[in-house]
Structure formats: C-alpha cells, structure tokens
N, C-alpha and C positions, 0 to 999 in steps of 0.2 A: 353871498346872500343875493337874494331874486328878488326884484322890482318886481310886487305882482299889480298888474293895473286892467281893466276891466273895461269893456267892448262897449262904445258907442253908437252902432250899426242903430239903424231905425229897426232893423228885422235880423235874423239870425239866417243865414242862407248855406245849405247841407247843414243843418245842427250836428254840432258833437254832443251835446248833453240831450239827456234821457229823463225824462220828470220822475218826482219820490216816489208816486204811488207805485208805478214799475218797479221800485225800487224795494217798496214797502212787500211788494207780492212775492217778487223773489226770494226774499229772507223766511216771508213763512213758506215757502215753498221747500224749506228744508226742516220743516215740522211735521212728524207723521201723521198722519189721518187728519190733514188740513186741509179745509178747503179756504182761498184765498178770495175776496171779494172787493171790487174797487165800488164804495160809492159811489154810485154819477150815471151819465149819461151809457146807453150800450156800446157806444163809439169809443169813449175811454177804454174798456176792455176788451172790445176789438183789436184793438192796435197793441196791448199790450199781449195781449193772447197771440198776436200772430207773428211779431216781432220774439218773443221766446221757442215757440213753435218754428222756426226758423232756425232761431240758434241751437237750442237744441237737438233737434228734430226728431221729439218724444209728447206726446200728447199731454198737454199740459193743463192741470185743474183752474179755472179761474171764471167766477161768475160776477154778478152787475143786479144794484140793485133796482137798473134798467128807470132811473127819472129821469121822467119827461118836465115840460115847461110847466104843467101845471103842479108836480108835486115837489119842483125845487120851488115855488113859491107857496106856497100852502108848507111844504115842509116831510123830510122824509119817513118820518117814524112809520108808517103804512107800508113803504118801500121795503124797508129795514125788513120789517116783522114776517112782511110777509118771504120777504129772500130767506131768512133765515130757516122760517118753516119750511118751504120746497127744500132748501138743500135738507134740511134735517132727515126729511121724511124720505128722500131721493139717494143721499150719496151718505148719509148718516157718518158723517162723522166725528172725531174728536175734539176736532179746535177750528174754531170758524175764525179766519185773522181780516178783520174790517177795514181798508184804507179808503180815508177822504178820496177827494178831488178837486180839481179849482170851482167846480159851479157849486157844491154843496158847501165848500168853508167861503166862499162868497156869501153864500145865502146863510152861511151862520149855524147848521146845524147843529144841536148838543146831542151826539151822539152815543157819549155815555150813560147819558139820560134816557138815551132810547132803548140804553140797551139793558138799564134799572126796571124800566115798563116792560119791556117783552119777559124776562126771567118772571115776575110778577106775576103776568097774566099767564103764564106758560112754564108750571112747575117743573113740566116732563124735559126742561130743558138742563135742570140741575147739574146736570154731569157733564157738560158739552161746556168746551171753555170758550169763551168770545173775548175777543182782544181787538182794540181798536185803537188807530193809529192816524194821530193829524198826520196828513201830507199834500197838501196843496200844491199842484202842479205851477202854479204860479210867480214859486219862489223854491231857491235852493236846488237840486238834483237828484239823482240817482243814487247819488253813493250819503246822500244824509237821509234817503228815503229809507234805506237797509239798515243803517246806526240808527235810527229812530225805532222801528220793528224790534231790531234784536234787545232795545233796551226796554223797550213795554212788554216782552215777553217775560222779563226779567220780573218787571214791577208786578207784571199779571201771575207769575207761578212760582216763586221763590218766597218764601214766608220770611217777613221781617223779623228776627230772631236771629241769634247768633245760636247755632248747635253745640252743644254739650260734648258732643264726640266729633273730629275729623276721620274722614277714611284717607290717611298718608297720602295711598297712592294713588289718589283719584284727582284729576286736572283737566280744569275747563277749558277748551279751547273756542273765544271768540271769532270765527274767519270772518273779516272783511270780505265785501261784494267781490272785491279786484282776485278772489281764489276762484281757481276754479275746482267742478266736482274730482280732475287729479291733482289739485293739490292738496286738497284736503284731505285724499289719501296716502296722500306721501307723507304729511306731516302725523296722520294716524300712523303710519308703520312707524316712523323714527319715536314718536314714545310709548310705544309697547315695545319698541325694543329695550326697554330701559325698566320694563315689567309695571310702567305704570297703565292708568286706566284714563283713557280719554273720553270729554264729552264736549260735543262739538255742536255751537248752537249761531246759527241754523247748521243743520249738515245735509250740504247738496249732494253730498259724494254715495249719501243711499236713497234721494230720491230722482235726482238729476242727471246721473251716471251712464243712461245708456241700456239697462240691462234689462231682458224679457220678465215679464211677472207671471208668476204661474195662474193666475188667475187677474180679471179685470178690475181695476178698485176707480170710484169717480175721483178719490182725495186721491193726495200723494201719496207714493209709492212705498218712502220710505223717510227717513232720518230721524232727526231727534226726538223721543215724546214727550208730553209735558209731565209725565212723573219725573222723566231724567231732566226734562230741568228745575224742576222745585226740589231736586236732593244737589244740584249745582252747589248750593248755600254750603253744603258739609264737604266740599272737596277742600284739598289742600292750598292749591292754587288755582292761579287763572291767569292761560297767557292771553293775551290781546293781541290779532295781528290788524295792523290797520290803523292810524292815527282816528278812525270813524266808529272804533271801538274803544274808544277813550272813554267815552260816555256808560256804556255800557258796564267797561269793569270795573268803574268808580260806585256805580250801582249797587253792582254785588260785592265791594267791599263793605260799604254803607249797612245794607241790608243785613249782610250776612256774615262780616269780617272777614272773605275770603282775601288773600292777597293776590296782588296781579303785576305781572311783567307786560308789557307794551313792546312791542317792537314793530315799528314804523318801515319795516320792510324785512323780508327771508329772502331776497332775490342777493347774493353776493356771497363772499367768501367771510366776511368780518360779521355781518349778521348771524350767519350759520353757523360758527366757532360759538357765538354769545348763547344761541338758542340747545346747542349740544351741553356746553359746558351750566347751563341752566338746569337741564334734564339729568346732569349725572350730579348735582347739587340735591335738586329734591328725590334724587330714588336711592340715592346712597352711592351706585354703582359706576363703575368704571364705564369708558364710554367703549362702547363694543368696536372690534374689530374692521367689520364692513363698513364704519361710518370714519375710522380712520382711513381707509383703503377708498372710500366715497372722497374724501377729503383731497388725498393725493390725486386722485385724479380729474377733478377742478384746478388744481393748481397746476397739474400739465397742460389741462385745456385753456388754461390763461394764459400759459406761455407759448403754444403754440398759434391762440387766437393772438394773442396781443398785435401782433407784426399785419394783420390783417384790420386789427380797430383802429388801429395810433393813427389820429388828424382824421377820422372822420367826421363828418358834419353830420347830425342826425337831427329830426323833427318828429315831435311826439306829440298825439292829442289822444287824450286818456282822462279817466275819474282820477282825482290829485291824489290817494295813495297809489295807483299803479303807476301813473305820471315822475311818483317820487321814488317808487321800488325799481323802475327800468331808468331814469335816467343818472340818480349815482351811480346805480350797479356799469353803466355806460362810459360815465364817467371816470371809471377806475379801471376800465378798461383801456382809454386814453383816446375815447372817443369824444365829439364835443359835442355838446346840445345846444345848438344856435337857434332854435324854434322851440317853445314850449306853449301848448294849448290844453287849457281844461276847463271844466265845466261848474266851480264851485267852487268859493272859498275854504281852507283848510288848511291849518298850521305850519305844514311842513311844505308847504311850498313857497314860504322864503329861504327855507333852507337848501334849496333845488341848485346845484351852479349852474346856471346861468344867469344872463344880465337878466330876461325878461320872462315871468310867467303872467299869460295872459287869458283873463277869464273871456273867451270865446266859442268860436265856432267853425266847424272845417275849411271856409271860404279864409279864414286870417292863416290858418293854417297851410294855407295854401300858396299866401300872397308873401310867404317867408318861407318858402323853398327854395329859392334863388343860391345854388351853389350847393346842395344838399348830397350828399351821398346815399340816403336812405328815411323814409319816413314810418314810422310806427302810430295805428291808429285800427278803429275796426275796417268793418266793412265796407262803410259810409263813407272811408275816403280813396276809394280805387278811381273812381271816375279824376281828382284831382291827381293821383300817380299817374291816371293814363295822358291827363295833358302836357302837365309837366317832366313825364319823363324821370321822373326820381322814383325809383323802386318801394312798393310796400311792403313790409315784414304784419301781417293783422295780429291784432292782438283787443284784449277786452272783449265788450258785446255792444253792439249783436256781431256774427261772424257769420251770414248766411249764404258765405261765398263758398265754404271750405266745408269739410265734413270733418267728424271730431275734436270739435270745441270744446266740447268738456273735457276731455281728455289733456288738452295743453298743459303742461306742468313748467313752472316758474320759479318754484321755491325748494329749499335745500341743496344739497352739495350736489344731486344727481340733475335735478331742476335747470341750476343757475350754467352744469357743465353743459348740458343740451344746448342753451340757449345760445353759448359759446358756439357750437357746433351751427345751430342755423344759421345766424346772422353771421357769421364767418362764412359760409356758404355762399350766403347772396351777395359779401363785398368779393371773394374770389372769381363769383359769375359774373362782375364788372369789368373787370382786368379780360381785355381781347386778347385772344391767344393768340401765337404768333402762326403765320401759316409760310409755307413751301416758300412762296411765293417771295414773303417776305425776308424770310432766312436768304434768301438769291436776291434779292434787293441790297440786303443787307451786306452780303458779304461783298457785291458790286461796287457797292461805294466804299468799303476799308480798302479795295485793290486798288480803287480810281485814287485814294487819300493817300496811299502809298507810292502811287508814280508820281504825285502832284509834289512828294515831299523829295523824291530824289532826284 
C-alpha cells in the first residue's frame, strides 16, 4: 500500500497536471458533430487548442465564449448566447458541450440557467443538444475534468427509465482519458470478435485518429452520436476502463439498470484473461483462436523481457489511472517503482507498490531520479531526462515531441506485448557493448592473472 501525500511547493514548476476543462473538451471531442467550448477568458482556449493541436497534429474544433473583465462581472449569459448562435449559424452542429473555467466558477455563473434562457428565447435551437460541465481549473485535473464530461453526457441523453427490452449483444464501453484513439481500437476489434456490438463513449478512435475527411466539417470528425448514446440505457452491459469511470457506470446503472464491470487497468497479462474471459461470458462464445495465439505470445514476451526488467528502478509522472495501469503492470514485470508522481487524488493509488505516491509536479519528479534506470512521463519531462541523464520512455499527453500519439496502444495481449518490446529495448540500449578493444584488454589481463597464479 502507497503513502499518498501531497506537494507543499509555494508554485508548481514544469507542471505535470493539465486542468479539467482540457479535460472536459477532450471527452466531448469524442462526440460526433460537437463542437467543444471552454467558458472564459480566449486565453483559456488558446492554450488548450494548441497544446491538443500538438499532440495530435489534426485540427482541432474548440471555441471561447471570449469574457472579458467586464462581462465576468456583470456576468456571462450575453457571452453564452451569443457563442452559441455563431457556432450554430457557422459550424451547425449537433452537440454543443460547455465547460466552465476558474474566472467564471469564481464569479459564480449559473450556467444551466443560461442555458434554460437561450432554448426559451431561441426555439430554432430545439434539436441541438447543449451539455454543460462544472470544471474549474482551480481544483482537481485532467483526468476528473474527462469523468465529469463523460458522466453529464450520460445525465444529458440517456432517459431515466429502465427499458422493457435489452439488445444482448450490445456493450458500453467507458474509455478513461489514459486510452488513446489505438486503444480504443484495439479493444473495438477484441469485442466484435465475440460478435457483440460496442459503444464507446467518448470514442476518439473516429474523431481523433489521424484519418483525411472527404470533405471539411468545423465540429468533430467523428465518434460517438448522442442517439447512440441515449440507446446506451438498453445495452446489456457496460465495461468501465478507468477508476474515473466509476462515476460514470454507476450513472447508467441507476438511470438505466445497465450492469457494469470496472477494471482499473488492460495494460497486463491478469487484466486481459479477466476482460476476455468477461466477453466470452456475455456473448455465449468460446474465446476465439487469435486471442489465445495473442495470449501465448505475451507470455513469451514476458519471459524474454523479464531478464531485461528484474531490479530496475523506474519513475513515472502520469494521470493516477495511467500512473496505476503502467506501474503494476511494471511491477510484475520485476521492475521497481522508486518514484511515483500525479496529478490528483483517486482511489487506486494506495494500491500502487510503492512506498510513496505523490500529488505533484515534474520538478519532484525529478528531485527523485537519483539511481533511476528509466523515467516515464509526457513530453514536459525531457528537459529533466536531459539533465539528469535517466532515459525517457513518453507516454500520456501532451507528446508533441514524437509523431503518432494517437496511435500508441497499451492495452490488451497485443498492446501490453509491445510495450514489453519498447521498454526492453531502451534498458538493452543501456548495457555498453563490448568493443575490440576491450575484448584485448580483456583477455590481457586473464593471460597476466594466469602467470601471476603460476
């Protein structure tokens, strides 16, 4: 069990944490025809528009309801109404998803209330869904800004009602922020191979993915709509991956009696058995061929990595379920997590081994390198790898050092072998190879040890 204890610094210096509203925008950003909006200042959306636009490096939808000093005091409903109709009239689209900021939940806004007024004054908006989302940058992160989103999406288009009929083979899937757009493809293939039918809420994997659009849209590209998720209610199940989707499937159990599995990480071999042997429980069917044959070959690449993990030291600063998905999985590999850094409180990180999980920031992250064989973190902490000399493996976001970000995969048998493969890679590139040189050094001194002994 992990002592988790929390950073007294006067200031935060290279932050590792990323505030909700960023958080809030990415989740609807896996809403089809949505357009995402941070209330606040243009600066707020700046940063968050260009820090995606980065990691990404796909044009990314996101507007501002652009207050200035005099309408956070006076108050934004004028802001509101009026962003709302530009984008209507502009990018017309399906779901407008609303996230706070710290100068407007300072200043108190009821933004629900504003957005009772605009529907009111402005019938023609009837069809257009508007969802809004506390997220004050001033508390909590990134990864409660996402679990907050994906669970008002729930509240805003799932009807409270239990359905009369289930469709068997239909299964929600909650992906936690820590997926990226290929993992979420990955876990799409593994349950259709099982002939069920997945819905995946938010799903970056059809707006975030990378791919050209035949034509130019202002909203996003692609994923989930909100008809697919108000028929969420009539699926069979619903897995949650992510301890920050706890919230979330309790939701739609509530609402809708849907049942839900939770699992607090896919990155290992003991998750991945739970999440297959899950999927051949609700589809009836035996577990297919290739994901035995996927399986066997994880457990080769465990025993081939292992010799390469055993006693390594690792330090990791991450959102707490990625923080918790790579360092067991690390840990079972026989590696050791002497550094543990994140960004928010969240359950499963007393369960983390190590002595100390601490709520920080890349600079503590850094001041606990000392003996490190390898550090895991975004982009944000190359500059502390390049002082200290401990190798970075990046991972999370932002990543705007590398190209194909979204593509990184982490989770299931195929995911967890890879990952085997990398980080094996970069402790093999530590080990100095032996040169000529030395080999003639070497065998100098067995000749010299040899006369000295007769």
């Amino acid at each position: 069990m992990a002592r988790v204890t929390v950073s007294k610094k006067s200031c935060a210096v290279n932050p590792l944490k990323m505030s909700q509203p960023i958080g809030g925008a990415l989740a609807f950003m896996g809403v089809s025809g949505c357009m995402p909006v941070l209330h606040g200042s243009q600066g707020c959306t700046s940063f968050g528009l260009v820090l995606f636009v980065r990691h990404f490096k796909e044009a990314i939808p996101l507007q501002t309801t652009a207050m200035n000093e005099v309408a956070t005091v006076l108050g934004g409903l004028e802001n509101i109404e009026q962003a709302i109709l530009n984008i209507v009239k502009r990018a017309k689209p399906q779901v407008i998803g609303i996230c706070s900021t710290g100068v407007t939940e300072t200043k108190g806004d009821d933004v629900d209330g504003y957005l009772q007024l605009v529907r009111k004054r402005h019938p023609e908006l009837d069809d257009i869904g508007m969802v809004y989302v506390s997220t004050p940058d001033f508390k909590d992160a990134f990864q409660d800004g996402f679990g907050k989103t994906v669970t008002k999406l729930i509240e805003t288009f799932v009807p409270d009602e239990i359905p009369s009929r289930r469709a068997p083979q239909r299964v929600n899937v909650l992906a936690g922020c820590h997926l990226t757009p290929g993992d979420i493809d990955e876990l799409r293939d593994i349950i259709e191979a099982f002939g069920l039918e997945p819905t995946f809420l938010p799903d970056l994997s059809g707006s975030l993915d990378g791919h050209i659009p035949d034509d130019f849209t202002p909203t996003t590209l692609g994923g989930v709509t909100k008809e697919d998720i108000a028929a969420m209610g009539s699926a069979a199940w619903t897995i949650a991956v992510g301890e920050q989707m706890r919230a979330a499937a309790e939701l739609l159990q509530k609402r809708a009696g849907v049942r839900y599995e939770l699992f607090d990480r896919l990155t290992g071999l003991a998750p991945n058995d739970e999440l297959i042997g899950l999927l051949s429980r609700i589809s009836g069917r035996p577990v297919p061929i290739k994901f035995r044959r996927q399986r066997g070959q994880l457990v080769d690449a465990m025993l081939d990595g292992h010799f390469h993990f055993g006693g390594k030291r690792i330090a990791i600063g991450a959102e707490p379920d990625l923080l918790f998905a790579i360092s067991q999985w690390l840990t079972e590999m026989g590696a050791e997590v002497t550094a543990a850094v994140t960004t928010t409180h969240s359950p499963v990180l007393e369960k983390i081994m190590t002595e100390e999980v601490l709520i920080g920031d890349l600079e503590d992250l850094e001041n606990r390198l000392d003996g490190c064989d390898l550090m895991i973190t975004h982009s944000h902490g190359r500059q502390a790898s390049e002082r200290s000399g401990v190798p970075l493996y990046r991972m999370g976001l932002p990543m705007f050092d590398r190209i194909g970000a979204a593509h990184e995969l982490s989770v299931g048998y195929r995911g967890t072998r890879d990952l085997i493969f990398k980080l094996g890679n970069l402790f093999i590139d530590q080990v100095p190879e032996p040169t000529t040189e030395t080999w003639r050094g070497e065998s100098a001194e067995r000749r010299h040890d040899a006369c000295v002994g007769e």
